[in-house]
N, C-alpha and C positions, 0 to 999 in steps of 0.2 A: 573164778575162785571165790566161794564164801568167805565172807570178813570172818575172821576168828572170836573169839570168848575172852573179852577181856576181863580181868577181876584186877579191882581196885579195893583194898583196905578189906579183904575179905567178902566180898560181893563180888557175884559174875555178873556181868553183861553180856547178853548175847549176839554173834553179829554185830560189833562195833563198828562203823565205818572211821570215828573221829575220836580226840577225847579233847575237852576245854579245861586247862588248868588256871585256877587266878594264877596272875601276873603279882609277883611280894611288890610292895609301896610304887608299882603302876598301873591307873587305868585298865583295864581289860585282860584280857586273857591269851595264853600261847597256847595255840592248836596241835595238836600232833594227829595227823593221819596216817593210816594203813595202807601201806604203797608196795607193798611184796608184790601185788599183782599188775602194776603198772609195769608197761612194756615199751614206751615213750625211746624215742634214741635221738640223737643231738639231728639228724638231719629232719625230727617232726618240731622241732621248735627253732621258733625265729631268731634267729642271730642277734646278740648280744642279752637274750633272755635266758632266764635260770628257770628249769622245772628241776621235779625226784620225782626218780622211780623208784621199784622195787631196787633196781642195779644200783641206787644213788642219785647223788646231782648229777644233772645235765644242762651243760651248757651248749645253747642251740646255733645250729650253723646252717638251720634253711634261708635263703637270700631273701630278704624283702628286693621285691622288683617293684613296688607301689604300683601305679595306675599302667597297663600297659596296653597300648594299641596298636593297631594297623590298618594298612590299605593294600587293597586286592587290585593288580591292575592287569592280571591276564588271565585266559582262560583257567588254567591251569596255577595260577598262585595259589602262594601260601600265606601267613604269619605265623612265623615260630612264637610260641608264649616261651619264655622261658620257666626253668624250674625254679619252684619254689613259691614263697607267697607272695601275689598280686589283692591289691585294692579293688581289680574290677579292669574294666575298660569297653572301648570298642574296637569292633576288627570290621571295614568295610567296604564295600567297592568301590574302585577308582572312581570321582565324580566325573571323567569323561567316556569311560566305561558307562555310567547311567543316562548323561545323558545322550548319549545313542542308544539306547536301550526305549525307542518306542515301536509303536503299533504299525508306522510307515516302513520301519524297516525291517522287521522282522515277516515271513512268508507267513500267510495265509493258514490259519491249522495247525499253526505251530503257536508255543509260550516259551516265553524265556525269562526268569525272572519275574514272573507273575505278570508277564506283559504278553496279551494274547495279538500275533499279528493278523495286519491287513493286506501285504503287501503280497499283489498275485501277480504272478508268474507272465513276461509276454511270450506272446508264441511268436514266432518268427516264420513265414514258410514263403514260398521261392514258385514263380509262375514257370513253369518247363518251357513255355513260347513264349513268355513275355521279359523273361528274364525281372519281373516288377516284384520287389520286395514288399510280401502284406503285413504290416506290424496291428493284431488284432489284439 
């Protein structure tokens, strides 16, 4: 939505987004801004902070969770982040999850984790008359 036409003392302005009035016998000035078109609701601001919107104040009720992390330690895990605002974090694989995670153990032609393996395959086969096991 376009800012509106403000007229102050008989002047328009066009498109206002603000307007600065002196402050009587203090330092600086009180701002008033045009917030009709704000659309803000208490669960987009952080819990025990005050915005306006067009509806008015809002006082905010999304959760700070600050820094939040995890560790992955199966194939298939997760980390739920929770809702709301976080600082950041990390989410990472179990450290013995990685270290087995090399090139010996992982088959031949295959990658797992950016880790390409070496590990081939033994054949196993069986003499019909000798009954002798050949591990090649």
């Amino acid at each position: 939505m376009a800012k509106p036409n403000v007229e102050i003392n008989g002047i328009a302005y066009s498109t206002v987004p603000y307007v600065q009035i002196p402050l009587s016998g203090t330092p600086g000035n009180a701002s008033f801004y045009y917030i009709a078109d704000g659309d803000a609701v208490a669960a987009n601001v952080l819990s025990g902070k005050t915005a306006y919107s067009g509806s008015g104040e809002i006082v905010g009720s999304m959760a700070n969770n600050g820094s939040t992390s995890g560790s992955i330690s199966s194939k298939n895990g997760t980390v739920t982040i929770p809702a709301g605002y976080t600082t950041g974090g990390t989410v990472e694989i179990n450290s013995s999850a990685v270290s087995d995670c090399v090139a010996e153990n992982i088959l031949i032609g295959r990658s797992i984790l950016g880790v390409t393996g070496t590990l081939q395959m033994v054949s196993v086969s069986q003499d019909s008359i000798t009954k002798v096991l050949t591990i090649s």
